[in-house]
N, C-alpha and C positions, 0 to 999 in steps of 0.2 A: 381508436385508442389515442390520448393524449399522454403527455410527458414519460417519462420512463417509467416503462413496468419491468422491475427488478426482479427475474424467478432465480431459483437455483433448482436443480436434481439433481440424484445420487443417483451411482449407476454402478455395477458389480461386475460386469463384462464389456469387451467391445463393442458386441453388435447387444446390450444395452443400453450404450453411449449410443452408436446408430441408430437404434429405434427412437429416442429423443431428440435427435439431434437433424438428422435428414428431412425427416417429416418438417420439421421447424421453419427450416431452411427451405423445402421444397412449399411449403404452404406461401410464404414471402416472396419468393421469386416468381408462383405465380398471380399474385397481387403488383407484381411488378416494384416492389421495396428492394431497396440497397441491400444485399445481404452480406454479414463479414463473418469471415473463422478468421479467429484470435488464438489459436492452439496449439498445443505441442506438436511436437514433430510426426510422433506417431497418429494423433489422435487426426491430425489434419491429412496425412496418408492415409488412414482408413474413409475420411472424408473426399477424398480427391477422389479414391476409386469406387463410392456407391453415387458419388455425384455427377460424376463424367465429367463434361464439359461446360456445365453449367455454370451460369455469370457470376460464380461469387468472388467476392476481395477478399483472396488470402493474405494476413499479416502476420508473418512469425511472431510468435508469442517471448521470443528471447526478445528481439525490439518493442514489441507493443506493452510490456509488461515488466520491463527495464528496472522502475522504481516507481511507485506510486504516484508520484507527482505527474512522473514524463505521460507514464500512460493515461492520467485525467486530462493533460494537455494535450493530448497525440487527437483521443478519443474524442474531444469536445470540436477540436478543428476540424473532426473528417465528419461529423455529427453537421456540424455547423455548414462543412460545404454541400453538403449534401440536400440539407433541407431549402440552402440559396439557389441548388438548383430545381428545388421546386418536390423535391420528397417530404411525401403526407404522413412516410412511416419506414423504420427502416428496425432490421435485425442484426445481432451480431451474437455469436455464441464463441465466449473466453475460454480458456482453462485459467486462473487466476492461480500463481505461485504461491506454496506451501510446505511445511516442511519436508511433504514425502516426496518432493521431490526437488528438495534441499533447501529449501528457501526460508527464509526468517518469516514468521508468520504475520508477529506483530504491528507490522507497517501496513499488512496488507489485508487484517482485519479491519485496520480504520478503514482503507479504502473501500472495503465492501460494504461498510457503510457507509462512507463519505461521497459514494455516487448515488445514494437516492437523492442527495441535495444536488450533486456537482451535474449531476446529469437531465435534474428534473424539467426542465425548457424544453428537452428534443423530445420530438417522438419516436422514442426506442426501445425495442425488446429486447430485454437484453436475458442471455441466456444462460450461466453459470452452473455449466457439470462439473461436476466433483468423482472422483472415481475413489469406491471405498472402499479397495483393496490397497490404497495405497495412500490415505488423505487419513491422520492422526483424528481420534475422537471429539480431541477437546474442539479440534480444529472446526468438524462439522458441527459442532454444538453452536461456536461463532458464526460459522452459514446460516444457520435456523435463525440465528438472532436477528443478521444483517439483510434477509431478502425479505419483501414485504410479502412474494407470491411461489410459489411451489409445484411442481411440475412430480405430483405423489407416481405418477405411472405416464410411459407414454402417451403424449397426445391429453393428458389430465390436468386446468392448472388449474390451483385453487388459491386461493388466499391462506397465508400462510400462518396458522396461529402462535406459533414461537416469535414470531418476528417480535422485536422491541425495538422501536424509533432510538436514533442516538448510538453511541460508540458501542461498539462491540462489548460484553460485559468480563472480558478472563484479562487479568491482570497481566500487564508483562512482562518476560521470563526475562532474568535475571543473564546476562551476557557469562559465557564459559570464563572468559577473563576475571572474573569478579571474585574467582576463590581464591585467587593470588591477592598479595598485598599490596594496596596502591604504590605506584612511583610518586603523584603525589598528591596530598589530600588537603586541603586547605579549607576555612570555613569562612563568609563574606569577604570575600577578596574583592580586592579591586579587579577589572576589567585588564589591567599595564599590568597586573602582578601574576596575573592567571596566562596571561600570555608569555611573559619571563619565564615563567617555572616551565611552562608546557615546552617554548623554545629548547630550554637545557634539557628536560626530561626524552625528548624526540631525538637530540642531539647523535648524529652517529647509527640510529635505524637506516632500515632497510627499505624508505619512503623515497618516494621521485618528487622532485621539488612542488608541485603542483600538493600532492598528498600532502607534504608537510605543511603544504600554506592553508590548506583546511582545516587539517586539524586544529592546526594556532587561531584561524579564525573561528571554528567551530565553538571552540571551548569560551572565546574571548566573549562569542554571538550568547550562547546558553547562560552564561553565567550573568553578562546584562541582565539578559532577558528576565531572571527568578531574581534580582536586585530590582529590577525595574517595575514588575509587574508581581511578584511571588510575594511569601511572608516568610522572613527569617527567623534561625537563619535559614544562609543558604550555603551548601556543602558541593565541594567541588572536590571531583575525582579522579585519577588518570590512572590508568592503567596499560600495560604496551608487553607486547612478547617478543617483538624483534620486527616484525614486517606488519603488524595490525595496532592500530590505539584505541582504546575503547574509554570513551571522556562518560561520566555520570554528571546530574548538577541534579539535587534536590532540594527542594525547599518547602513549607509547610501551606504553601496554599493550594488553591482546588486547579491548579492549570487554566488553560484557556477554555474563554466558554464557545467557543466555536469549535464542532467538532470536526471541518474542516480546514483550523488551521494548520499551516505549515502543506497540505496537499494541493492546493488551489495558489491560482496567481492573486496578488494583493499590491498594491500601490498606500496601501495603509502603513503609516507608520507612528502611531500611536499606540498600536499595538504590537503583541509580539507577532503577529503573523507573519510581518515581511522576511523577518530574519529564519523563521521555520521555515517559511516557503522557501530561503536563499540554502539550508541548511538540508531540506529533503532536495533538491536539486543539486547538490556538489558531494555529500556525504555517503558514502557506501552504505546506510541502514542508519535508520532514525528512529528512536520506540519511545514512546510518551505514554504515558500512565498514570494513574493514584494508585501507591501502595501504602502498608502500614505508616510508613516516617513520614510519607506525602509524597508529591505530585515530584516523580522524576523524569527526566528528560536524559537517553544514551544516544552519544553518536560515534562511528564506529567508521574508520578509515582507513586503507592497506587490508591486503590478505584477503580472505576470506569470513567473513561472519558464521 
């Protein structure tokens, strides 16, 4: 096998996750491949006691799956030392964060597409269970879409005919903040004015100095970015409850045509990518979209999303 092979499977019990998931693992190790659980807590406990002592790299799935970005860079280094030390093939089975189990989903359907490109050089099997007792509809619907290959029953994998190359197709959800009315809303701002207003607006939260200097850059970074590169106008939003800011900026063009900007590292600065990639790297939750008004960009800093 060359470059990554992307599966996911659905699984309804434990020891249906085990029956996928063991095998998988045991078939690699003994082909003598790097194998990794990426898992939850539990799911890597049921993992450690059907596996015994067997050589796999556990990596908590709370660090490995931090934010989309971290875990494409985490992922591509250990990828990366791996095959310099002379590995022809290697495994890893994730749990990838969702809302059931609390996680903003939006950021992390791009990524579930944005690794068949980010990952396609290594050779890796990469193995994405879903557990559907507890993983929303829509959610597995954007599975279907972002694996190219399918694991229909233990030990079965096939090519996956939902799959569709390209960003995940379900629009993204609208932030809880957004039924309130903005603190402030402005249309083609300057860059100096969007940072003034945000300064006063933040003024007296419940933000630590660091939070507060992101958000001011976040909003100054997005709003460039749909002046620089979008078609106006372009609408700048803010909105804040006391300990979280949740910034909007839309504007009427199609976004970026890379659908892994803002996930991947970039030294490009003609485009927006650099400031995406600085923005999924410092921002508590990043969601980029085409909806009805156009192509909008949220970024969300303090609290909880």
């Amino acid at each position: 096998m060359t470059g990554f092979f992307h599966e996911t499977a659905f699984y309804g019990s434990d020891d249906d996750f085990l029956a996928h998931a063991v095998p998988f693992l045991e078939d690699g190790l003994r082909a003598g491949e790097p194998s990794v659980v990426a898992c939850s807590e539990w799911n890597t406990a049921l993992l450690r006691a059907a596996l015994g002592d067997a050589a796999v790299l556990y990596r908590p799935s709370a660090n490995q799956y931090s934010r989309p970005s971290e875990s494409i860079v985490a992922f591509r280094d250990l990828f990366r030392e791996h095959t310099e030390d002379g590995a022809r093939q290697m495994r890893v089975v994730g749990d990838v964060p969702h809302p059931g189990v609390g996680a903003c989903w939006d950021w992390w359907a791009r990524y579930e597409a944005a690794v068949n490109q980010a990952y396609a050089e290594f050779p890796v099997w990469g193995l994405c269970p879903y557990d559907t007792r507890t993983t929303p509809a829509e959610v597995l619907a954007d599975v279907v879409r972002t694996h190219p290959n399918i694991a229909t029953s233990p030990g079965t994998h096939e090519v996956n005919p939902g799959y569709r190359e390209g960003l995940a197709a379900s629009a993204p959800v609208p932030d809880v903040l957004e039924r309130g009315v903005p603190r402030v809303e402005l249309v083609d701002p300057t860059a100096g004015a969007v940072r003034e207003a945000v300064g006063a607006a933040i003024d007296g939260m419940d933000l630590s100095e660091d939070e507060a200097h992101d958000v001011v850059y976040a909003a100054s970074e997005v709003v460039t970015n749909g002046l620089t590169h979008g078609v106006a106008p372009v609408r700048f939003r803010l909105w804040a409850d006391g300990a979280r800011v949740l910034v909007a900026v839309t504007d009427r063009g199609q976004g970026p045509s890379d659908p892994l900007a803002g996930l991947v590292p970039t030294t490009e600065t003609l485009s927006a990518g650099l400031g995406l990639w600085i923005l999924h790297r410092t921002c508590d939750y990043v969601s980029m979209g085409r909806e009805a008004d156009g192509f909008t960009v949220r970024v969300s800093v303090g609290g909880q999303t």
